[in-house]
VOTOR-509519 format. One record per residue (C-alpha): x, y, z; residue in one letter. Coordinates in steps of 0.1 Angstrom, whole numbers, plus 5000, padded with zeros to 4 digits. Layout:
<sites>
XYZa
...
</sites>
This chain:
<sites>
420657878657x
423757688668x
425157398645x
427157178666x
428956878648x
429456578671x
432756368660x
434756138676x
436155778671x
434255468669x
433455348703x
434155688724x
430555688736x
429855988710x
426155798707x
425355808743x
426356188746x
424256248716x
421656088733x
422056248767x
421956608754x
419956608721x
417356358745x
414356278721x
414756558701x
416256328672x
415656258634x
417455968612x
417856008576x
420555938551x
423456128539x
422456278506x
423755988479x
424855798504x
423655508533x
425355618562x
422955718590x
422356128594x
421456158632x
420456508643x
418556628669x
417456938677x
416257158710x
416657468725x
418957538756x
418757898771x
416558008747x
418857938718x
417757678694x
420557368692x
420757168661x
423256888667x
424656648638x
425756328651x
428856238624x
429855918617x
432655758638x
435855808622x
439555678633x
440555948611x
440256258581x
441756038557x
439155878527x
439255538534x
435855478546x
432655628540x
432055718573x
435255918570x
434556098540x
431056148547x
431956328577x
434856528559x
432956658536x
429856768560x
432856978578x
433757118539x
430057168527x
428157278560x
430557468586x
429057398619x
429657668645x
431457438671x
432757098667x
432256918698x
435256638696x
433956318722x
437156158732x
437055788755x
439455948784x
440055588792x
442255538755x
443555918757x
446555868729x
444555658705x
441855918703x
443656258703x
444956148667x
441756248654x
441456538681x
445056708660x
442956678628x
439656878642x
442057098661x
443857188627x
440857258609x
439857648619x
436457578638x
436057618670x
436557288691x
434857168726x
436756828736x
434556648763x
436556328778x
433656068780x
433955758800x
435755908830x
434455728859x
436455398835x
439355588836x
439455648874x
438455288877x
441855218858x
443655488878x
443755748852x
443956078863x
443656348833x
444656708840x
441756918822x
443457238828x
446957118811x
444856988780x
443157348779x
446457508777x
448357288748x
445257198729x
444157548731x
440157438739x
437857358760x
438057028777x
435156918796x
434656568816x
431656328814x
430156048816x
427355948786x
426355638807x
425955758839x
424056048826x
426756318842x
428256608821x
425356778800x
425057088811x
428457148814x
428857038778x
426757288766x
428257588788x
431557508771x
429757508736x
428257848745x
431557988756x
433657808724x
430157988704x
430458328718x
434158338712x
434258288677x
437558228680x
439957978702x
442458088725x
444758098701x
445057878673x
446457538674x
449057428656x
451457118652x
454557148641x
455556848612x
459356938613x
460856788578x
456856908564x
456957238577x
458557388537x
456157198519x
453357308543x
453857688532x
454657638500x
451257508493x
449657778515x
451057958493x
449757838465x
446057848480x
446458238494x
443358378474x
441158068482x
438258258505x
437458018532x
436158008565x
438757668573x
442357678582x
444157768551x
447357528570x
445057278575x
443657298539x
447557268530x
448256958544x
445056788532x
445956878500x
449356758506x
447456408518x
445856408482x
442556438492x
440556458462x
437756578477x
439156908484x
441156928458x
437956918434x
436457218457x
439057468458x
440157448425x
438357408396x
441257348373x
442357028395x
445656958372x
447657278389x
447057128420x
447356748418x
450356858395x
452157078426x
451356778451x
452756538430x
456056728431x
455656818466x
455656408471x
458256338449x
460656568468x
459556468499x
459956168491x
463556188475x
464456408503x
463356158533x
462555818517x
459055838531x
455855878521x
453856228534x
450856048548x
453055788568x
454956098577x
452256248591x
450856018609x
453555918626x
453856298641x
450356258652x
450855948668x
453856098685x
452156418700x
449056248707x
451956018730x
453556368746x
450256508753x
448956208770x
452456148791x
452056528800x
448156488811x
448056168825x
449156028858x
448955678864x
448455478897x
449755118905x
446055038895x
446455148858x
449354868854x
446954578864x
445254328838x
441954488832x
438654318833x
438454368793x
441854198791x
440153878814x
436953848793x
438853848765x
441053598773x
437753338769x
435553528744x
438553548724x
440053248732x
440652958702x
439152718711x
436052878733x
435453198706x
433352968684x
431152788709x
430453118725x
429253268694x
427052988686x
425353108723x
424853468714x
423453388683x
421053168699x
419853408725x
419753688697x
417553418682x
415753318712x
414353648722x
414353828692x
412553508664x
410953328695x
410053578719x
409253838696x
407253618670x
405053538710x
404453888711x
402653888680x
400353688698x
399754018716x
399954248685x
397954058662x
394454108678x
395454478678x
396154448639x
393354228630x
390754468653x
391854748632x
391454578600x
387754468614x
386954808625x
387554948591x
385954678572x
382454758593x
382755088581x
383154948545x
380654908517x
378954578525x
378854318499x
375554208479x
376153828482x
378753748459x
379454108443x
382154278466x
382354638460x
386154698444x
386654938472x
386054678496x
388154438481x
391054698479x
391054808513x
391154468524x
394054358502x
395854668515x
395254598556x
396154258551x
399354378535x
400154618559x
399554408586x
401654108575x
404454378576x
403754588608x
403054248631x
406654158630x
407554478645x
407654338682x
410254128661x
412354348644x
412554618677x
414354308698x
416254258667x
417754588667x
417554638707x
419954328709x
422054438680x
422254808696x
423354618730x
425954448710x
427554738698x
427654908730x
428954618752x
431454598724x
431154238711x
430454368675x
434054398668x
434954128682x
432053908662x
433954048633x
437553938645x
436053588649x
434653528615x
436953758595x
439753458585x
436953248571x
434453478557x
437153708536x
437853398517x
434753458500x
435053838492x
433153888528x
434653948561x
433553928601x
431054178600x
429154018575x
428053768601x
425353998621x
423454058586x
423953698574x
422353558610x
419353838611x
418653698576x
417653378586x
421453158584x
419852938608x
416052948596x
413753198608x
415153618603x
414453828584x
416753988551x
415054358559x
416554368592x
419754168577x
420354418551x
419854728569x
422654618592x
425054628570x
425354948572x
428454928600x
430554758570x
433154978562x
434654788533x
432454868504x
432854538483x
432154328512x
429054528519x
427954508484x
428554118484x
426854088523x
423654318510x
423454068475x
424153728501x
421753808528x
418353758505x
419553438499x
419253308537x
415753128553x
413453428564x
410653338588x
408453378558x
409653098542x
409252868571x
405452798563x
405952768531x
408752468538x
406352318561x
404052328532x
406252128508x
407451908533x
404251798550x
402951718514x
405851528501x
408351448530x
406251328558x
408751078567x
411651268560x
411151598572x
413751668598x
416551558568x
414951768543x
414752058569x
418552008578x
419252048540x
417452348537x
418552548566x
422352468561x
422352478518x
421952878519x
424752978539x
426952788513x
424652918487x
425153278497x
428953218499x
429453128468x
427553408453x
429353668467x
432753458459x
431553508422x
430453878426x
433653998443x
435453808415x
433453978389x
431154258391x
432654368426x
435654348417x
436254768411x
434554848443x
437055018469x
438354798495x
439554988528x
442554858548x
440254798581x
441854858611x
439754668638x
439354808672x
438554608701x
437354868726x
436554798764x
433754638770x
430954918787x
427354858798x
424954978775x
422355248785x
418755158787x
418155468771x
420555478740x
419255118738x
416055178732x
416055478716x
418055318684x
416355028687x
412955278678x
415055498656x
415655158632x
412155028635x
410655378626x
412955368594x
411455038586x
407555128589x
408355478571x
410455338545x
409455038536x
405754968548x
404855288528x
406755188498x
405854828499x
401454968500x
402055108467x
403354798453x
400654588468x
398354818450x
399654738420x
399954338428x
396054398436x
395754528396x
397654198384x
395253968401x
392254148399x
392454248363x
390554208338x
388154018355x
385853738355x
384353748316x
380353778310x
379653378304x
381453338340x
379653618354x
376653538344x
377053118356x
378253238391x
374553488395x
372653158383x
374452978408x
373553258436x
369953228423x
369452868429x
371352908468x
368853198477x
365852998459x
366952688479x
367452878511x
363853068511x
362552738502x
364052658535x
362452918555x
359453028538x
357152868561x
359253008593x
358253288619x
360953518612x
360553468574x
359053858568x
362553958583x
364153778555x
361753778527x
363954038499x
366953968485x
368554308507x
367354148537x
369153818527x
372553988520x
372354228552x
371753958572x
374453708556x
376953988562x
375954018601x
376553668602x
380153628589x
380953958607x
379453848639x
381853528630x
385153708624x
384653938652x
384553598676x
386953428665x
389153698670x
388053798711x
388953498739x
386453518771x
383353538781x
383553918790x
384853978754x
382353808737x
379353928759x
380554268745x
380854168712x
377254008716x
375854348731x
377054528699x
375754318670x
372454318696x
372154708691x
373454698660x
370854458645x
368354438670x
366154248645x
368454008634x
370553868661x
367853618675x
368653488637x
372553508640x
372853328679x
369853198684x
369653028716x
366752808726x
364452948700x
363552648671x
362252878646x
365253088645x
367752788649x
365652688614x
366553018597x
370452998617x
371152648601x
369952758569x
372153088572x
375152848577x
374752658546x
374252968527x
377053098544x
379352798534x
378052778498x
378653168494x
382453098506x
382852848480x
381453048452x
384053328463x
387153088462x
385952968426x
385453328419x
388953438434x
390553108415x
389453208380x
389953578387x
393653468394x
393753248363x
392253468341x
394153798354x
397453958341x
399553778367x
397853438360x
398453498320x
402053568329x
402253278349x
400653088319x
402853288295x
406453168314x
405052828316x
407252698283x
410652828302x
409552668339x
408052358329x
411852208324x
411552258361x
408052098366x
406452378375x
402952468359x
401152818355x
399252748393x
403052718404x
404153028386x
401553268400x
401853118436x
405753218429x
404253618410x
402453618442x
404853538470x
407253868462x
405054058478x
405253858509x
406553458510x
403353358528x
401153468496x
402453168484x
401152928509x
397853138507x
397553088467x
398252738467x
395852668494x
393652828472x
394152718440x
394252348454x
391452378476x
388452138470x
385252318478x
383351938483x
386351918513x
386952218525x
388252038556x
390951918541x
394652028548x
395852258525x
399252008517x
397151698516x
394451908488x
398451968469x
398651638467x
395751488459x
394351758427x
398051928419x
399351568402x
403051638415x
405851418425x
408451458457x
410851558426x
408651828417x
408651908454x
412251898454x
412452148420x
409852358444x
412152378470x
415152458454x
413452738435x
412152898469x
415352858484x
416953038456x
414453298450x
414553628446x
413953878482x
410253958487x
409154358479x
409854478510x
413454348510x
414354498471x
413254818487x
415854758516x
418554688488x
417554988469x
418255208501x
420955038512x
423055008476x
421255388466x
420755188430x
418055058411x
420454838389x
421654628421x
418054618434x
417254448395x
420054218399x
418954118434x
415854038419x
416653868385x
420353728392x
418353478420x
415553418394x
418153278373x
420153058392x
416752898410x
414952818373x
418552678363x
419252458391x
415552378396x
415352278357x
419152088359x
418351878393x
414451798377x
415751688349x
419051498362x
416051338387x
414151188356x
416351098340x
418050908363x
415050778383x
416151018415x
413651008445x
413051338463x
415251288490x
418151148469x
417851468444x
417851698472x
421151528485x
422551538454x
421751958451x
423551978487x
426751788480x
426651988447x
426552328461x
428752258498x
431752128471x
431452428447x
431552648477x
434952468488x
436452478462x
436252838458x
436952878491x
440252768483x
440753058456x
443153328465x
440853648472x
442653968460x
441754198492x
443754398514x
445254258549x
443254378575x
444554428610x
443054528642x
444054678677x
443454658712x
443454848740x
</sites>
C-alpha cells in the first residue's frame, strides 16, 4: 500500500483534487485528541492499493494553528511514502513558501500546480520543466475543477514511489544560518530517522516543541543549545531566527517564481477578483450584502429545507407505522413497555433525522461559500466588531446557522466552527452559539406568545430574536476575560483568495460527508439518552390505588359500549374483551395510517390492506351504507375517544409521579422565585432532549380531557393559573437555556471535553433561573406588565453588552492578505 499525504495551503484547491482522485472512496473522522477533520480515502490504481490523507490547509510548519500542528505531527508520527504538495499556480510565490518546508523535510515530494486554466486566464505561463530542475521534483499541472490532471497525478506519484529517492536532495541555502544549521546537525547525528536530519535542525532551531519532545527525551540539552543558538544569532544579526527564516523563504519563493513565470500584458490588468471586491468589500455596500447572503443561506437552507420535510416526513412517519404494526398490540389501556419504548425511540429519531433535508443545504451552501471564497471575506467583515468580544469574523457563519435571526440550528452552528483557527475564539463561538433561537424553539415561542401576548406578538418576537445575539456576546466577553483567558491565540493572517466556482461534485460530496457525521455521531448518541429520558418519565410507575381506579374506569367504558351494541348484528364479532381490544386497535391504526396518505389512490390502498388484514372487521371500521355497523362504528368512536383520554391521564400521572416529575417537584423551592411550578420544571427536564418536548408536555399536562378541542395555549391559560409575567420569566428562561442533547453532544466533539460540555449545560441554567427569578421578582414588585418586563430584560442586557464592548480585549492584531 501507498500512503500519500495531500498538503497545501488554504484555498489551493487541495479539496477538489482530493476529491477528483480519491472520488468516493472517502472516510471523515477526527484527529486523535483533536477536532480537526481526518479526510482519507482510499482505492486502488494499477493494482496497487492508494490510501490518501487529506491534511489540513496550512500557510506554514510553524505551530500556530492546529491545523498546522496537526498536520506536522502526522508527517513526524506516520511517514507517508510521497507527499503530494497542491500548489494554486495562479499565487505561485505565496504558495511555494510552504512548498521549501515539504521540500526540506526528506520525503519524497510530487508538486501538482492546481488551477491552471486561472493562471492562463491571467496570462501566467509556468515553466514545469524549470521547476523540476531547481525544486528537484515532480511538477505536474491540473485543474481540480475542471476535472483535468488525475492520472497524471498519480503517474508522477508512482514514479516519486518507485524512486525512493528525489533527484537529488533539495536544499536552501540560509546564508548567516548556515553555522548554526550544522552545529545542531551535529548535535542530532545519532538520532535514527527516516526525515531530513537538516530539516530536523532548523525546526529545532524554530523551537518547535513538538519535535523537540520526540527526539530527545532529556528536552533541557536541547532547548538549552537552541536557546544559545538564538542568543548568538541574535547578538550576531539583531534578528530573530524565525523572522530570519522566513524572510529567505519568502525571497526564494520570489527567485523561483521570477525564473518560472512569464507574464503577458494580460497578467498586469485588474482582475475580476479585484472588481467584485471592490463592492463586496466595499464600506458602505459590505454590510448590506451580507445581510443578503445570509438571507438566501436562510431562505433555502430554514425555508426550503424545513418544505422538504414535507417530503421526508411521510417517509419517517411510514417507517415508524410500519414498525409499530409489527409491535405488540395494546390490551385497551395496558401498552406493552416494549411498545411504549420503541415508540418513544422512533419518535426521537425521527425528530432528529427529518431535519436532514435541512442540515444537507446548510452545509451544501456553507461548502459553496468556502469554495467561491466569501468565507474569508465574511470573516474580514465582521472581525473589527466581533473581536471586541473575545470573538472574531469567523464566528459569524456558526452564530447565523445557530438561529441569530430565529430559526437554525446550534448542531450545525457548532460543528462549523471548526474552520476557527484561533482557539479562544472557537472556544467562546462553540459556548455562544447554544445561546441563539434554534428552529426548535420557534414553537415553543409561538406557544408562550399566543397564550399571553396575543396583541403584542410581533414586539415580543422582535425582543426575542435580537436579545440573544447580545446575550451570546456578552458571554463570551466574560469567558475570554476569565476562563478563556489561557487559551492560545494565533496571530491570523487572513487570506482573501480568488474567487473560483465551486464543483458540483466537491459540493455535494462535503455537504454528505457533514450530514453523515451528524446521523452517526449524534443521532446514535442522542438514542441512548432518550432511552434513559424514557426511564425518568416512565419510572416508577402508576401506584396500585391508581392502577386499580383507571381498570374500573375501562370496566364501566366496555360495559357501557356492549350495552351499546348488544342487540346489534355484528355483536358476536365483538362479544369478548380480545375481540374489543383487537378491533379498537384496527381502528386507531386504520386512523393513523389515513391521516398520514393524501389521495384517493393512496387511501384505496390503504383500505385494501386493513380489508385483507381484517376481513371481519373492516365493515365495523368504514362502514359505509350499512346501519348496523355504523351503530357498532359510532360506538367504536366513543370508546376510542374515552380510551385517549384515559391514556393522557395515565401519561400525566406517570409524569407526575416519575423520577423526572419528583425532580421537577424536588427544584420547585429554587424555581418558584421565578414562577415556575413542578409542571413547568418537567416541561423544562423534558425539552433537553428536544425543545419541542416542551410544547408536547405542556399540551399535555394542560390539556382538558372534557375539551379536547381546545388549543393547547388557550388550555395554559385557562387551568395553568399564570400571568404574562410568568410568561415573561418563561421566556427568558427558554431563551437562556441550556443546548438540547443533541447539541452537548456537538460540544463534547467539538471542545474533546466533558467539563466544557457540563458548563455548556449548567453555566446557561444559571444565568436563565437568575434573570428569570431577578426580572419576576423586580415585575411584582413593581407592578411590571409582561411586555414592560420584557423591555426592561432587553435594555438591560443590549447596555451590559455595550458597555463591555467598550473594554479593551487583550488579543493579538490580526492581519490579512490579498492576492
Amino acid at each position: 500500500m501507498i500512503r500519500v499525504a495531500l498538503a497545501g495551503q488554504p484555498n489551493c484547491g487541495k479539496s477538489t483534487i482530493f476529491n477528483l482522485i480519491s472520488g468516493i472512496h472517502q472516510h471523515v473522522a477526527n484527529y486523535p485528541g483533536v477536532t480537526v477533520d481526518k479526510k482519507v480515502g482510499r482505492f486502488s490504481w494499477q493494482n496497487e492499493t492508494i490510501e490518501m490523507v487529506d491534511l489540513p490547509g496550512t500557510y506554514s510548519f510553524s505551530s500556530y494553528s492546529l491545523e498546522e500542528r496537526v498536520a506536522k505531527n502526522f508527517l513526524y508520527d506516520e511517514t507517508p511514502d510521497v507527499i503530494l504538495n497542491i500548489v494554486d499556480a495562479s499565487n505561485l510565490k505565496r504558495n511555494l513558501y510552504l512548498s521549501f518546508q515539504l521540500l526540506e523535510i526528506g520525503l519524497p515530494v510530487v508538486i501538482v500546480l492546481n488551477m491552471t486554466d486561472v493562471a492562463t486566464r491571467r496570462g501566467m505561463h509556468i515553466d514545469t520543466a524549470k521547476m523540476e530542475v531547481l525544486l528537484g521534483c515532480k511538477v505536474v499541472c491540473a485543474s481540480g475543477a475542471k476535472g483535468e490532471g488525475a492520472e497524471a497525478i498519480m503517474e508522477a506519484v508512482f514514479s516519486t514511489y518507485r524512486q525512493k529517492e528525489q533527484d537529488r536532495r533539495f536544499t536552501l541555502h540560509y546564508e548567516a544560518l548556515e553555522p548554526f544549521i550544522q552545529e545542531m546537525e551535529t548535535a542530532i547525528a545519532n538520532v535514527d530517522t527516516a526525515l531530513n536530519k537538516r530539516w530536523m535542525a532548523i525546526k529545532i532551531l524554530e523551537e518547535d516543541r513538538a519535535l523537540i519532545e520526540k527526539l530527545d527525551s532529556d528536552q533541557r540539552r536541547l532547548s538549552e543549545k537552541t536557546q544559545i543558538c538564538q542568543e548568538r544569532f541574535r547578538a550576531a544579526h539583531h534578528q530573530e531566527i524565525s523572522a530570519f527564516l522566513a524572510a529567505v523563504r519568502y525571497d526564494s519563493a520570489a527567485i523561483v517564481a521570477h525564473q518560472c513565470v512569464c507574464l503577458s500584458s494580460k497578467a498586469l490588468k485588474e482582475t475580476l477578483t479585484d472588481k467584485v471586491d471592490k463592492i463586496v468589500l466595499n464600506r458602505w455596500l459590505s454590510f448590506p450584502i451580507l445581510l443578503l447572503i445570509m438571507i438566501a443561506v436562510y431562505e433555502l437552507s430554514i425555508v426550503g429545507g424545513y418544505k422538504l420535510t414535507d417530503y421526508t416526513w411521510p417517509i419517517l412517519a411510514g417507517f415508524k407505522s410500519f414498525v409499530v404494526d409489527h409491535l405488540p398490540a395494546a390490551d385497551l389501556i395496558n401498552v406493552p413497555m416494549i411498545t411504549d419504548l420503541t415508540v418513544w425511540m422512533l419518535n426521537s429519531a425521527n425528530a432528529l433525522l427529518n431535519y436532514i433535508p435541512v442540515f444537507f443545504i446548510l452545509f451544501a451552501m456553507i461548502a459553496v461559500m468556502e469554495d467561491v471564497g466569501y468565507m474569508p471575506r465574511l470573516a474580514f467583515i465582521l472581525d473589527r466588531a466581533f473581536k471586541k468580544f473575545g470573538l472574531h469574523g469567523q464566528s459569524t457563519l456558526p452564530l447565523v446557522l445557530g438561529g441569530a435571526m430565529v430559526g437554525g440550528c446550534a448542531v450545525p452552528g457548532v460543528m462549523s466552527t471548526k474552520g476557527i483557527a484561533d482557539e479562544r475564539a472557537r472556544m467562546a463561538t462553540i459556548l455562544a452559539v447554544p445561546y441563539m433561537n434554534c428552529l426548535a424553539k420557534v414553537p415553543f415561542y409561538t406557544l408562550i406568545l399566543g397564550a399571553f401576548f396575543k396583541e403584542e406578538m410581533g414586539m415580543m418576537m422582535f425582543y426575542i430574536s435580537t436579545v440573544t445575539l447580545f446575550i451570546a456576546l456578552i458571554v463570551s466577553k466574560v469567558l475570554t476575560s476569565t476562563l478563556l483567558r489561557t487559551r492560545e491565540t494565533a496571530p491570523f493572517v487572513m487570506e482573501l483568495p480568488p474567487y473560483h466556482l465551486p464543483t458540483f461534485k466537491g459540493v455535494l460530496l462535503r455537504a454528505a460527508q457533514r450530514v453523515w457525521v451528524y446521523v452517526k455521531k449524534v443521532v446514535s448518541i442522542v438514542l441512548v439518552v432518550a432511552m434513559a429520558l424514557f426511564a425518568l418519565l416512565q419510572f416508577p410507575g402508576l401506584e396500585a390505588n391508581s392502577k386499580r381506579a383507571f381498570d374500573e374506569k375501562v370496566e364501566k367504558v366496555l360495559s357501557d359500549f356492549d350495552s351499546k351494541v348488544n342487540a346489534n348484528t355484528y355483536y358476536a364479532r365483538i362479544d369478548t374483551r380480545e375481540k374489543v381490544s383487537t378491533l379498537l386497535n384496527a381502528y386507531d391504526m386504520y386512523k393513523s395510517k389515513r391521516m398520514i396518505v393524501s389521495g384517493n389512490e393512496e387511501a384505496k390502498k390503504v383500505d385494501k390492506t386493513f380489508l385483507k388484514t381484517y376481513p371481519d372487521l373492516f365493515i365495523l371500521i368504514k362502514p359505509q351504507a350499512d346501519p348496523a355497523a355504523k351503530t357498532v362504528n359510532n360506538a367504536l368512536r366513543e370508546l376510542s375517544n374515552v380510551r385517549k383520554d384515559l391514556l393522557r391521564q395515565i401519561k400525566n400521572e406517570k409524569i407526575e409521579k416519575s423520577f423526572l416529575g419528583i425532580v421537577g417537584h424536588a427544584v420547585e423551592p429554587l424555581t418558584r422565585y421565578a414562577g415556575f411550578d413542578w409542571k413547568i420544571n418537567v416541561a423544562f427536564l423534558s425539552s433537553f432532549a428536544a425543545r419541542e418536548s416542551a410544547v408536547a408536555t405542556l399540551g399535555s399536562l394542560y390539556e382538558n380531557p372534557k375539551a379536547s378541542s381546545v388549543r393547547a395555549e388557550d388550555a395554559m391559560v385557562d387551568n395553568g393559573g399564570y400571568s404574562s409575567l410568568n410568561a415573561v420569566a418563561i421566556l427568558i428562561f427558554m431563551i437562556l437555556t441550556p443546548p438540547c442533547i443533541a447539541t452537548m453532544i456537538v460540544v463534547k466533539m467539538q471542545s474533546d471535553s466533558y467539563r466544557w460540555m457540563f458548563f455548556a449545560t449548567f453555566f446557561p441554567i444559571t444565568l436563565g433561573i437568575v434573570s428569570a427569578s431577578v426580572i419576576f421578582s423586580l415585575g411584582n414588585a413593581l407592578a411590571w406588565s409582561g411586555l414592560e418586563a420584557m423591555g426592561y430584560f432587553y435594555a438591560s442586557v443590549v447596555g451590559i453588552a455595550l458597555v463591555l464592548g467598550l473594554i479593551p480585549s487583550r488579543i493579538k492584531a490580526w492581519s490579512y492578505t490579498k492576492d
